[in-house]
C-alpha positions as CSV (number, residue, x, y, z in Angstrom):
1,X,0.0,0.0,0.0
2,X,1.3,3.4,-0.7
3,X,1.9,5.8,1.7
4,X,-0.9,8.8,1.7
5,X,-0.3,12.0,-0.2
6,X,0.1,15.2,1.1
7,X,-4.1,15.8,-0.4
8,X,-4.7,12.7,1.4
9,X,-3.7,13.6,5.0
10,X,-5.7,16.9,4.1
11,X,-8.9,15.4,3.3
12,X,-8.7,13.6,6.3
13,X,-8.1,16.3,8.6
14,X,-10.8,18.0,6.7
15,X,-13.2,15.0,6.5
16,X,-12.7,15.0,10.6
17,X,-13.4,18.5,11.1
18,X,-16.4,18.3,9.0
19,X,-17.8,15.6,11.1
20,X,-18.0,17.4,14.6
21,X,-21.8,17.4,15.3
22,X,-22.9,21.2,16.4
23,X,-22.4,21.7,20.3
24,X,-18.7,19.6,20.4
25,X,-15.4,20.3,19.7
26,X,-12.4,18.7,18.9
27,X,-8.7,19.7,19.3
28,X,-6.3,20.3,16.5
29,X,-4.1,16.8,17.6
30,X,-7.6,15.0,17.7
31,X,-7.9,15.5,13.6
32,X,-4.5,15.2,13.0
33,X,-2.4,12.9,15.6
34,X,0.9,13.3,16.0
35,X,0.8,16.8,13.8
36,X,-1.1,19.3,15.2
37,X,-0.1,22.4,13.7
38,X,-0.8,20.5,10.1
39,X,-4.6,20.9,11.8
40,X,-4.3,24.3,12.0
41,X,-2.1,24.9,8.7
42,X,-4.9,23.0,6.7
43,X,-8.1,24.7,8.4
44,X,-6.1,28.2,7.7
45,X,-6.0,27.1,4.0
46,X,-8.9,26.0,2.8
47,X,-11.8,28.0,1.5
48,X,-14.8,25.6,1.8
49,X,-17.8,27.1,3.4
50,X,-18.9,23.5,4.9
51,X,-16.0,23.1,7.4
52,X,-16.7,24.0,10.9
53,X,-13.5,25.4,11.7
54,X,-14.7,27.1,14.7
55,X,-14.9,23.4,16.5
56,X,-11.6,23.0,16.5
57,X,-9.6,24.2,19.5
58,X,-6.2,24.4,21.5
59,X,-5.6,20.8,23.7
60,X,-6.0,23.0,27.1
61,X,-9.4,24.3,25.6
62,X,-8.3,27.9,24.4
63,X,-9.4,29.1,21.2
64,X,-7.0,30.2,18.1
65,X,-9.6,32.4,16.9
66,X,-10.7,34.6,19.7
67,X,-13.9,36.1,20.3
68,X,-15.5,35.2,17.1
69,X,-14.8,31.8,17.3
70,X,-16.3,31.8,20.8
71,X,-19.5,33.4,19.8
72,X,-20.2,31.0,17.0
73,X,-19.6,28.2,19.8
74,X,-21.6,29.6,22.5
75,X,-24.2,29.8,19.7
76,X,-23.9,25.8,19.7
77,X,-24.4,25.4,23.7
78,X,-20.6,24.7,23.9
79,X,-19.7,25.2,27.8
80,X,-17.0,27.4,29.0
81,X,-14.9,27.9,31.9
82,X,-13.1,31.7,31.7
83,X,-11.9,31.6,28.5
84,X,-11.6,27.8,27.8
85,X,-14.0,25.4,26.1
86,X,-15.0,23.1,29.2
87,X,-13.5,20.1,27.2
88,X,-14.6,17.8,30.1
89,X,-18.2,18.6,29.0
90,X,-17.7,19.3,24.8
91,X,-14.9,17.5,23.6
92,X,-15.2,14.6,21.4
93,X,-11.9,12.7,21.2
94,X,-12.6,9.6,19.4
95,X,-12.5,10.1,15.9
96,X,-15.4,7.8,15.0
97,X,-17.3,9.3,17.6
98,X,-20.4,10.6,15.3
């Protein structure tokens, strides 16, 4: 079996991101293990309209995106604690989880 392209690994982490039900979250190492910052490198890039970007957060629950990004998850019912995503409460960390 060949090993994945670079649009492989992409589509995943995009395929993952895509399938975070409204109200959850994921972090950026929970849609792409082992490389995180490719998470955040990929969601940066891409212009589809159907990605949820704003489910994605920081492993301690902080958000990349600021206030915006916690608006649209408040909007969800997505708990916080100060200024973190209660990811006790939100986070979905299996990757098949949906």
């Amino acid at each position: 079996m060949p090993p994945p392209t670079s649009t492989d690994v992409q589509a995943a982490i995009l395929r993952r991101v895509r399938a975070i039900p409204p109200g959850y979250v994921r972090t950026y190492g929970d849609v792409s293990p082992g490389a995180p910052r490719l998470a955040g490198h990929v969601l940066s890039r891409t212009d589809a309209r159907d990605v949820p970007w704003h489910r994605v957060v920081r492993a301690d629950g902080s958000l990349a995106k600021g206030p915006h990004q916690r608006r649209l998850l408040e909007a969800e019912g997505v708990p916080f604690r100060g200024e973190r995503v209660l990811l006790s409460s939100a986070r979905l960390d299996d990757l098949d989880a949906v």
